[in-house]
MDTraj code that builds the backbone (N, CA, C; nanometers):
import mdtraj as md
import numpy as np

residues = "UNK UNK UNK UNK UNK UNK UNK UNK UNK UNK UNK UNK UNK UNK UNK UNK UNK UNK UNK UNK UNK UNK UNK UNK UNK UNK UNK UNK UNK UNK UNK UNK UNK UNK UNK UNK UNK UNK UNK UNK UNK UNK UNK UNK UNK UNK UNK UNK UNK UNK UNK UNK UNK UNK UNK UNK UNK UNK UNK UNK UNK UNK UNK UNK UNK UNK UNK UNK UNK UNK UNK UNK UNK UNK UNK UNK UNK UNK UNK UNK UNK UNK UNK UNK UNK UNK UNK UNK UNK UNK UNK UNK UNK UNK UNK UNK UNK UNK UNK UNK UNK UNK UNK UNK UNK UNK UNK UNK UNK UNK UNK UNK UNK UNK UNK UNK UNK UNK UNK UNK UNK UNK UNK UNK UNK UNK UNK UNK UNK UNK UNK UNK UNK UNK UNK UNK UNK UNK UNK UNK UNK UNK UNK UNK UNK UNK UNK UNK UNK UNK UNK UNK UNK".split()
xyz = np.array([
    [0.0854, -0.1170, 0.0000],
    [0.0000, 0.0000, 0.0000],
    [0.0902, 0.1237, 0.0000],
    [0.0718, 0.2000, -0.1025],
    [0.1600, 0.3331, -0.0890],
    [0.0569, 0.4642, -0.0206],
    [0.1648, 0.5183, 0.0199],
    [0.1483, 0.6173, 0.1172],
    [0.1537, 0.7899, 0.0807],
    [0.0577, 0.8771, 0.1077],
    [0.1052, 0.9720, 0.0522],
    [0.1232, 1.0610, 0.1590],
    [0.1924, 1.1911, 0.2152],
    [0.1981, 1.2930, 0.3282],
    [0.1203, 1.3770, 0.2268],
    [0.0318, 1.4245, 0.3519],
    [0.0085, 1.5466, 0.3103],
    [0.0284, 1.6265, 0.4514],
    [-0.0514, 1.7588, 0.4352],
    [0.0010, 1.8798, 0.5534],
    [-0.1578, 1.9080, 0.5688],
    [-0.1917, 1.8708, 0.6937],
    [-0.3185, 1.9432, 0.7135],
    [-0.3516, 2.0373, 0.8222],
    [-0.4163, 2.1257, 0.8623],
    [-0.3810, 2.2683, 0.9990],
    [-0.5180, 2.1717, 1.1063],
    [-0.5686, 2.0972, 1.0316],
    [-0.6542, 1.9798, 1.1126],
    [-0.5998, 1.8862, 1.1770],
    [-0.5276, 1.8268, 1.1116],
    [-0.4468, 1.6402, 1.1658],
    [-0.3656, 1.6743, 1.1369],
    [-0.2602, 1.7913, 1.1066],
    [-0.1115, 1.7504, 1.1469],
    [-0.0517, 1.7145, 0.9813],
    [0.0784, 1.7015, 0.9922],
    [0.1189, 1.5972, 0.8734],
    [0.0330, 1.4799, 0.8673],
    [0.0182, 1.4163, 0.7760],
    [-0.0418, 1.2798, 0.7839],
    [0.0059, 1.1721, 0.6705],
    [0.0064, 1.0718, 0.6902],
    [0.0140, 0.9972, 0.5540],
    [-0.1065, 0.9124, 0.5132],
    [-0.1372, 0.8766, 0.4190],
    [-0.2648, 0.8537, 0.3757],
    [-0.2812, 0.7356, 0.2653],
    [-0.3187, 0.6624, 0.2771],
    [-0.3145, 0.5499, 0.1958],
    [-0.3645, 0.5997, 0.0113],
    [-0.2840, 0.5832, -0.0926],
    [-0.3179, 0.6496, -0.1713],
    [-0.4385, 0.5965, -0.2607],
    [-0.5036, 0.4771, -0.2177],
    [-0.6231, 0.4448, -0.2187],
    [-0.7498, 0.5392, -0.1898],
    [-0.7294, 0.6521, -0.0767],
    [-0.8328, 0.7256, -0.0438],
    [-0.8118, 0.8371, -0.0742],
    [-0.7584, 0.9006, -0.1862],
    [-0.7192, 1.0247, -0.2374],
    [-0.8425, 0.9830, -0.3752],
    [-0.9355, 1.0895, -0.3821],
    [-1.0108, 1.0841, -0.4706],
    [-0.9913, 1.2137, -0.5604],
    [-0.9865, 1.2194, -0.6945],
    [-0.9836, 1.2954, -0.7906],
    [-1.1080, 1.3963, -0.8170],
    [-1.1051, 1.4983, -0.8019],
    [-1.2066, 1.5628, -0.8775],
    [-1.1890, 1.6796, -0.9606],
    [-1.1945, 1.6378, -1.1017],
    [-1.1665, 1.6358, -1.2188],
    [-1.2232, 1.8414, -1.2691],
    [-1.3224, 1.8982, -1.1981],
    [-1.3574, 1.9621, -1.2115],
    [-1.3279, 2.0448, -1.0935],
    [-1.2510, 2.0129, -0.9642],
    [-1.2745, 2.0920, -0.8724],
    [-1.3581, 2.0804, -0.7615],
    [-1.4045, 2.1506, -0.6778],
    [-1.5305, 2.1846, -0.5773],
    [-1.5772, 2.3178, -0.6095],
    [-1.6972, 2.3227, -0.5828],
    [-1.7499, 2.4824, -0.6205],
    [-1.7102, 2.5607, -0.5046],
    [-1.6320, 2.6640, -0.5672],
    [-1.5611, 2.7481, -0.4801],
    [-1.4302, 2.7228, -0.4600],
    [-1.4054, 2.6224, -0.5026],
    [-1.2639, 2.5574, -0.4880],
    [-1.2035, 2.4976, -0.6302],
    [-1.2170, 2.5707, -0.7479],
    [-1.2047, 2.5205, -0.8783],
    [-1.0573, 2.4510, -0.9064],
    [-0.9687, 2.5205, -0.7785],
    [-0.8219, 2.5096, -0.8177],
    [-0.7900, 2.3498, -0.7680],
    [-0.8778, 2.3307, -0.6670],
    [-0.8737, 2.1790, -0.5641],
    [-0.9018, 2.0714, -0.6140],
    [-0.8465, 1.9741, -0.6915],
    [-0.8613, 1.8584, -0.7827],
    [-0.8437, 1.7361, -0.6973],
    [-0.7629, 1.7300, -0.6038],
    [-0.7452, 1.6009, -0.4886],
    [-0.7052, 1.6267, -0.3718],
    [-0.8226, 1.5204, -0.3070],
    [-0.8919, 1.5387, -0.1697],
    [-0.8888, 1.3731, -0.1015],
    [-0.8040, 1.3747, -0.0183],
    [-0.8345, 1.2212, 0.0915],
    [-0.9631, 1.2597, 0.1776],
    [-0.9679, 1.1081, 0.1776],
    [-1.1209, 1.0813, 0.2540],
    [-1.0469, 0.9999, 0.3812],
    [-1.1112, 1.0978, 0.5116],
    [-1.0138, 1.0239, 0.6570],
    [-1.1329, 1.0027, 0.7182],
    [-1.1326, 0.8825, 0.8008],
    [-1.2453, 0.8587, 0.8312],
    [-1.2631, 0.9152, 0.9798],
    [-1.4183, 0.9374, 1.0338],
    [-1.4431, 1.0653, 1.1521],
    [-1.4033, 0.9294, 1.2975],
    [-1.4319, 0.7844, 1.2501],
    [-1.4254, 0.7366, 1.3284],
    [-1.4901, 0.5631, 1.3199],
    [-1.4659, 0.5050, 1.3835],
    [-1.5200, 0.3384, 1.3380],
    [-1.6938, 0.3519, 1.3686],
    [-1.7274, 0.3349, 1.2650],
    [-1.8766, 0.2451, 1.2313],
    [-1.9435, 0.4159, 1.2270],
    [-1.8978, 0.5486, 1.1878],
    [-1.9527, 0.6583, 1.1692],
    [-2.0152, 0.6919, 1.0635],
    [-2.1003, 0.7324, 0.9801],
    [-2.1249, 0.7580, 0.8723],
    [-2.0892, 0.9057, 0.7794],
    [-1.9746, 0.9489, 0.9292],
    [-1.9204, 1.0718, 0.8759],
    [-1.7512, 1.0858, 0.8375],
    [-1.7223, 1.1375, 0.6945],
    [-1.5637, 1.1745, 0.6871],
    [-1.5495, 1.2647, 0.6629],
    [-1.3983, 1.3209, 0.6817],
    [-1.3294, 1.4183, 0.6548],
    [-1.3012, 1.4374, 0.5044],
    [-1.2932, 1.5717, 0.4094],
    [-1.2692, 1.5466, 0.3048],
    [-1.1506, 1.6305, 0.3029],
    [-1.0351, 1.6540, 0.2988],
    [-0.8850, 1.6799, 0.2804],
    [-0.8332, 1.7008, 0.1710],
    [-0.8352, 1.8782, 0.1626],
    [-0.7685, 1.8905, 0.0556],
    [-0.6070, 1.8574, 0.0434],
    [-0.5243, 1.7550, -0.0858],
    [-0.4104, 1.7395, -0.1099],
    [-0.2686, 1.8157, -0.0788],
    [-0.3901, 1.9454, -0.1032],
    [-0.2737, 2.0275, -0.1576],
    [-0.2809, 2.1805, -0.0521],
    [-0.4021, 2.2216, -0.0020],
    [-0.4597, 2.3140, 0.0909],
    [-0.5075, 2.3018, 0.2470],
    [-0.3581, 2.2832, 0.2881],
    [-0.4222, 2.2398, 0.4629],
    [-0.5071, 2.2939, 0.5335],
    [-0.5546, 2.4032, 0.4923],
    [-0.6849, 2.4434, 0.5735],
    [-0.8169, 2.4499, 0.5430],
    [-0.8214, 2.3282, 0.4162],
    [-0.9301, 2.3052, 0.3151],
    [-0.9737, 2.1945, 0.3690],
    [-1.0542, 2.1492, 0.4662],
    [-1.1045, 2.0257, 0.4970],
    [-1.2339, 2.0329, 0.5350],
    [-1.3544, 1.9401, 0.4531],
    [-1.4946, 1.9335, 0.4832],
    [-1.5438, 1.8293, 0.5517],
    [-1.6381, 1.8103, 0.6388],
    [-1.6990, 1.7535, 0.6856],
    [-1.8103, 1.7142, 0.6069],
    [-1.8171, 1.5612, 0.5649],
    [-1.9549, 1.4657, 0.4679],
    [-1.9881, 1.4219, 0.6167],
    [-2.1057, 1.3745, 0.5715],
    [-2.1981, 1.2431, 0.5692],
    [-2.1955, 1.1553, 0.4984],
    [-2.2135, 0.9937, 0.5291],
    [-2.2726, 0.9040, 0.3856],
    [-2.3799, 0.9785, 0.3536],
    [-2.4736, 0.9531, 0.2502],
    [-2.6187, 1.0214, 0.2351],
    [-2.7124, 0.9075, 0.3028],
    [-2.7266, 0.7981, 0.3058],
    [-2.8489, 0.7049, 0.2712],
    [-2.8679, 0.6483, 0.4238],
    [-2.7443, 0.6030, 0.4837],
    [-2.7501, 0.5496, 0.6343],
    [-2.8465, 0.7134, 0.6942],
    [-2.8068, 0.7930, 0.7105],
    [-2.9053, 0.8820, 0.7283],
    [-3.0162, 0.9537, 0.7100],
    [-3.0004, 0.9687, 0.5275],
    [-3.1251, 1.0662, 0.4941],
    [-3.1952, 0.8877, 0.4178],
    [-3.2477, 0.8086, 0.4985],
    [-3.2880, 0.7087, 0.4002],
    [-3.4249, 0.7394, 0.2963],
    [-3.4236, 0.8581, 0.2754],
    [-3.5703, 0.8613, 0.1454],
    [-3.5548, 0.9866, 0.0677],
    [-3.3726, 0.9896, 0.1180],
    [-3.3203, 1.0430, 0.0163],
    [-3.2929, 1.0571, -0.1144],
    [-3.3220, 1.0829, -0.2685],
    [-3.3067, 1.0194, -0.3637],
    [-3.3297, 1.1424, -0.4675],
    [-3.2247, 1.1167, -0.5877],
    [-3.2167, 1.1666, -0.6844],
    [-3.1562, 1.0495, -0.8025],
    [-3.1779, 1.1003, -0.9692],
    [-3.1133, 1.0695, -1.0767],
    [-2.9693, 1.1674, -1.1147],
    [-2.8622, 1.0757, -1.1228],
    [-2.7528, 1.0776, -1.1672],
    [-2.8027, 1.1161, -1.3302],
    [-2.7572, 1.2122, -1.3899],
    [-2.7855, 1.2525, -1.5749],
    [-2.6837, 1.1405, -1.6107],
    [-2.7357, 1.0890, -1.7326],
    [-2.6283, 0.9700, -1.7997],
    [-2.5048, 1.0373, -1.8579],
    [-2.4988, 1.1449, -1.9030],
    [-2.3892, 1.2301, -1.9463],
    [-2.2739, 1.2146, -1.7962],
    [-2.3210, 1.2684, -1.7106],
    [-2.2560, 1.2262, -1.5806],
    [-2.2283, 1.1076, -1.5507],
    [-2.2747, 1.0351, -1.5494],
    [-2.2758, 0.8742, -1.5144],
    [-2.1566, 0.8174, -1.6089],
    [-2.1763, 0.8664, -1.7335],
    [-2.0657, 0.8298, -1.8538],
    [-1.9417, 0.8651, -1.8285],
    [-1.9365, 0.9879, -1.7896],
    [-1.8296, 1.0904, -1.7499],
    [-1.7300, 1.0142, -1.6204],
    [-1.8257, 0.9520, -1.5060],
    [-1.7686, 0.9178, -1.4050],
    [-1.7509, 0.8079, -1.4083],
    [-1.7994, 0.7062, -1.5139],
    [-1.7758, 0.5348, -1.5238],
    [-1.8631, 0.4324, -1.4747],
    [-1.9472, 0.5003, -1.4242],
    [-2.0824, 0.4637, -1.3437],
    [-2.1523, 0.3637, -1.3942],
    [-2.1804, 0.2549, -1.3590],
    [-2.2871, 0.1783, -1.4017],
    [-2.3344, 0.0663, -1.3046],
    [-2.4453, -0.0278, -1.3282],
    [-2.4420, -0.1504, -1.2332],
    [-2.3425, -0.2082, -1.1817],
    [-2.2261, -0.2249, -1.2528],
    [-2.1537, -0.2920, -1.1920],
    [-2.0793, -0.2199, -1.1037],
    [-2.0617, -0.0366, -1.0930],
    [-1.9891, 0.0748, -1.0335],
    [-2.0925, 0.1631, -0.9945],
    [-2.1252, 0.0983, -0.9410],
    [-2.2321, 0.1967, -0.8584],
    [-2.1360, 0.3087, -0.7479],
    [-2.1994, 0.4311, -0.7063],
    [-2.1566, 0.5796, -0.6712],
    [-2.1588, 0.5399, -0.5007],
    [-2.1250, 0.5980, -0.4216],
    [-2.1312, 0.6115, -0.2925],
    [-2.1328, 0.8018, -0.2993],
    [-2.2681, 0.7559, -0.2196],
    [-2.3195, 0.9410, -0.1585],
    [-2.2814, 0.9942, -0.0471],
    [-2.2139, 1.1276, -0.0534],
    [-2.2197, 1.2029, 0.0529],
    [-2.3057, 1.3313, 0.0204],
    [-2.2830, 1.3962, 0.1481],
    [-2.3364, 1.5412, 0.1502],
    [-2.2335, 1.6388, 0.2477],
    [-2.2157, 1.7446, 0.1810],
    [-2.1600, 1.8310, 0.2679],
    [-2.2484, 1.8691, 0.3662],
    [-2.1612, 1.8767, 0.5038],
    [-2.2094, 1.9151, 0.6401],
    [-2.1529, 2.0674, 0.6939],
    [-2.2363, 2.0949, 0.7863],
    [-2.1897, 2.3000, 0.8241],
    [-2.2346, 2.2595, 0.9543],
    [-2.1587, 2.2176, 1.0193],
    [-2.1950, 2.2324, 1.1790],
    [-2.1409, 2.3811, 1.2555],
    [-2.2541, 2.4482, 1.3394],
    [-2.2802, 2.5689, 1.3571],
    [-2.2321, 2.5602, 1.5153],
    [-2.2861, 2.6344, 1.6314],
    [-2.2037, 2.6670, 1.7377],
    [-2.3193, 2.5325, 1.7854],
    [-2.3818, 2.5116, 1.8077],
    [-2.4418, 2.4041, 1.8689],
    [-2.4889, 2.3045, 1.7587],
    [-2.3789, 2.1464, 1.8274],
    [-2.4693, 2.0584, 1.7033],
    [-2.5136, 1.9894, 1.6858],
    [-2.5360, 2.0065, 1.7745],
    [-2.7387, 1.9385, 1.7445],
    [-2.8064, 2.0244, 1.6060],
    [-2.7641, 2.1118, 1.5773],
    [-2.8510, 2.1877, 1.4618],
    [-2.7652, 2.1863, 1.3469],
    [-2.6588, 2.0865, 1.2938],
    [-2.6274, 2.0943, 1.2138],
    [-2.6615, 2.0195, 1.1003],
    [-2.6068, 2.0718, 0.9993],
    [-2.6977, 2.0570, 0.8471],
    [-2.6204, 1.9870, 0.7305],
    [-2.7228, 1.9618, 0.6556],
    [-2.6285, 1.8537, 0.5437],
    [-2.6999, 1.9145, 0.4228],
    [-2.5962, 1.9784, 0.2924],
    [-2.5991, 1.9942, 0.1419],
    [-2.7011, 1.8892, 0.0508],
    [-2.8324, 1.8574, 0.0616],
    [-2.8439, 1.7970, 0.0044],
    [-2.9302, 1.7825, -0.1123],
    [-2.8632, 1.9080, -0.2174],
    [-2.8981, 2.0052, -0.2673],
    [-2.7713, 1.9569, -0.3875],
    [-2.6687, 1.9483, -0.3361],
    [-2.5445, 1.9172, -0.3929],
    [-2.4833, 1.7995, -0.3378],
    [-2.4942, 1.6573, -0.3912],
    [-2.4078, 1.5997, -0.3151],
    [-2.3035, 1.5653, -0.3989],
    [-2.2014, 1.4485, -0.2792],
    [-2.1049, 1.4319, -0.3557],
    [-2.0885, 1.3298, -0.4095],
    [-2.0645, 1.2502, -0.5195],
    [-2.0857, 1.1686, -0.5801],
    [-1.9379, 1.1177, -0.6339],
    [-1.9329, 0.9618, -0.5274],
    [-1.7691, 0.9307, -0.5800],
    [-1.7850, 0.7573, -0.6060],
    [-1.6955, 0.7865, -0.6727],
    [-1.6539, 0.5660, -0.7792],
    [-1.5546, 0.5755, -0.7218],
    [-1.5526, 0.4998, -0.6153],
    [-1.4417, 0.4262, -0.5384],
    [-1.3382, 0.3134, -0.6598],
    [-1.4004, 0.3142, -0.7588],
    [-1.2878, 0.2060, -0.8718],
    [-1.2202, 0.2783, -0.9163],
    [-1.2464, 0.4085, -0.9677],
    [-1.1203, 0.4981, -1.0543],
    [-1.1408, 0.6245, -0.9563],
    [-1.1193, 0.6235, -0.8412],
    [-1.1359, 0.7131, -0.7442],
    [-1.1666, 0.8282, -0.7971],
    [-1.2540, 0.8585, -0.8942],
    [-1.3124, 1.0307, -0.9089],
    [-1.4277, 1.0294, -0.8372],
    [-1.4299, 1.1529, -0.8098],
    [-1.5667, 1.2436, -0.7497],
    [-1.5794, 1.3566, -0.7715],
    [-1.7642, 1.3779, -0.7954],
    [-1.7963, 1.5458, -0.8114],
    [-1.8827, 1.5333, -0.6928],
    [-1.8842, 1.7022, -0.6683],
    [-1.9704, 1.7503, -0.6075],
    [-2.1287, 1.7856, -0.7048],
    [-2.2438, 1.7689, -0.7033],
    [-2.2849, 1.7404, -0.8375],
    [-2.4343, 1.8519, -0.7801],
    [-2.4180, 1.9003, -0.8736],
    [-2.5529, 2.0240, -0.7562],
    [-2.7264, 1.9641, -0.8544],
    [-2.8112, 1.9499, -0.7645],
    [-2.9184, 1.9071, -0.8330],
    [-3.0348, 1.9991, -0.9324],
    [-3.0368, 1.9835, -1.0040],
    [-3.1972, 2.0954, -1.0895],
    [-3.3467, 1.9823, -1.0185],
    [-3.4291, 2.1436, -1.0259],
    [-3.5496, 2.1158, -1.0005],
    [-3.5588, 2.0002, -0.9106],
    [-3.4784, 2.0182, -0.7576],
    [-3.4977, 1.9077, -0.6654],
    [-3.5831, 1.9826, -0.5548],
    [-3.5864, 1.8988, -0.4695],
    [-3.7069, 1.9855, -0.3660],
    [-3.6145, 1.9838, -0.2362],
    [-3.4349, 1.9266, -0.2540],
    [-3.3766, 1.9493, -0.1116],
    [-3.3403, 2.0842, -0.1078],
    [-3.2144, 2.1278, -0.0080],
    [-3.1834, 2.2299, 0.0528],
    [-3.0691, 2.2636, 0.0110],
    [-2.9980, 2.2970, 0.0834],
    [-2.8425, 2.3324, 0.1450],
    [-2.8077, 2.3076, 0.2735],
    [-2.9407, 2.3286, 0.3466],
    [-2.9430, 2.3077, 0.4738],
    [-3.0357, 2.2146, 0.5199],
    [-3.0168, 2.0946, 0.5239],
    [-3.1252, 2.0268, 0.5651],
    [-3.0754, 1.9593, 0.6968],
    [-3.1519, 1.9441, 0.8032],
    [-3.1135, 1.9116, 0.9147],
    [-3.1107, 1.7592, 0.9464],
    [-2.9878, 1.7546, 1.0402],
    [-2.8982, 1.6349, 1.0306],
    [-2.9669, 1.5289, 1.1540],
    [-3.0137, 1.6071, 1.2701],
    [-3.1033, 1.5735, 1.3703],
    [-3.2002, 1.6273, 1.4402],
    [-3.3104, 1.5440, 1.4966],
    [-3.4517, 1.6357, 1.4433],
    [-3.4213, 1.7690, 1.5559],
    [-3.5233, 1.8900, 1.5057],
    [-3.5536, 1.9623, 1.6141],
    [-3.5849, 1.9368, 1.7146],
    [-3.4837, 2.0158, 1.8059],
    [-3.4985, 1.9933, 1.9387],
    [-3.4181, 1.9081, 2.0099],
    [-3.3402, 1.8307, 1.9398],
    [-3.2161, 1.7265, 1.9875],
    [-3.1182, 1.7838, 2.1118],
    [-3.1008, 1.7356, 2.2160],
    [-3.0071, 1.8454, 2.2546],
    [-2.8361, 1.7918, 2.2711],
    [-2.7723, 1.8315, 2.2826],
    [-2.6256, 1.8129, 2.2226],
    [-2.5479, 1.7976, 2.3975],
    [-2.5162, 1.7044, 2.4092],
    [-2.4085, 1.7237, 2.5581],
    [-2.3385, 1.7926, 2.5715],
    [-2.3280, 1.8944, 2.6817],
    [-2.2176, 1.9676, 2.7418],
    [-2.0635, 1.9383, 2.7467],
    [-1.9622, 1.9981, 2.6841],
    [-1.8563, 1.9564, 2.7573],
    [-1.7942, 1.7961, 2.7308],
    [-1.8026, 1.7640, 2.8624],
    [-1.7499, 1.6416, 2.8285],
    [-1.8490, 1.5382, 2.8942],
    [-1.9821, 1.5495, 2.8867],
    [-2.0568, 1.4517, 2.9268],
    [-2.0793, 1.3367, 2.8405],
])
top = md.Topology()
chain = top.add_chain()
for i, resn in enumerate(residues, 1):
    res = top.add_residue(resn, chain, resSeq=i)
    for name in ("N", "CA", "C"):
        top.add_atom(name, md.element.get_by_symbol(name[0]), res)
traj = md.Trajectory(xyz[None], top)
């Protein structure tokens, strides 16, 4: 397994299995210059990772999977896209969503408006923004009213 360092102002130097460095061919919106990003995981059996920019240590997002959580979640992939990314039955996509956790989080929110859409076989991913969908930007991650532990309880 080869190894790559990168520099992050999050985790430090790190090295990273170059298995989880995913390509994106177009960028992130807002981030056009950012083409590769490791995926670190938040923690065992979580449905949340870190997304790490390669090359920009203070470029790191917080996903979700999409489906373990939002389960009635659902959109169409355009076949132009699907073509583009290699996609098919046999390569099926793994979903995320960008997350914005705010000063308390219990109220934090998931992109799912835009998700991210990656083929773990030829490691590319887009961030892929949806037309005429009925999600958000902000859609909430746990219900109203959740309340969040203090400290270190």
């Amino acid at each position: 397994m080869s190894l790559t360092r990168i520099r992050s102002a999050r985790f430090g130097d790190i090295e990273v299995p170059q298995e989880t460095i995913l390509k994106f061919p177009h960028g992130m919106p807002g981030f056009p210059e950012e083409k590769q990003f490791a995926v670190l995981p938040y923690g065992p059996d979580s449905p949340f990772v870190f997304l790490q920019s390669v090359t920009e240590p203070q470029l790191t997002f917080l996903l979700v999977e999409a489906f373990p959580v939002f389960r009635d979640y659902s959109f169409e992939i355009d076949d132009r896209l699907g073509a583009e990314m290699g996609l098919s039955a046999d390569n099926t996509p793994q979903i995320f969503n960008i997350v914005t956790v705010p000063a308390n989080p219990a109220d934090m929110t998931a992109n799912l408006l835009a998700p991210v859409i990656v083929n773990w076989r030829d490691r590319l991913a887009v961030q892929y923004v949806l037309e005429k969908s009925p999600y958000t930007t902000r859609h909430r991650i746990f219900p109203e009213g959740t309340q969040w532990p203090k400290g270190g309880e």
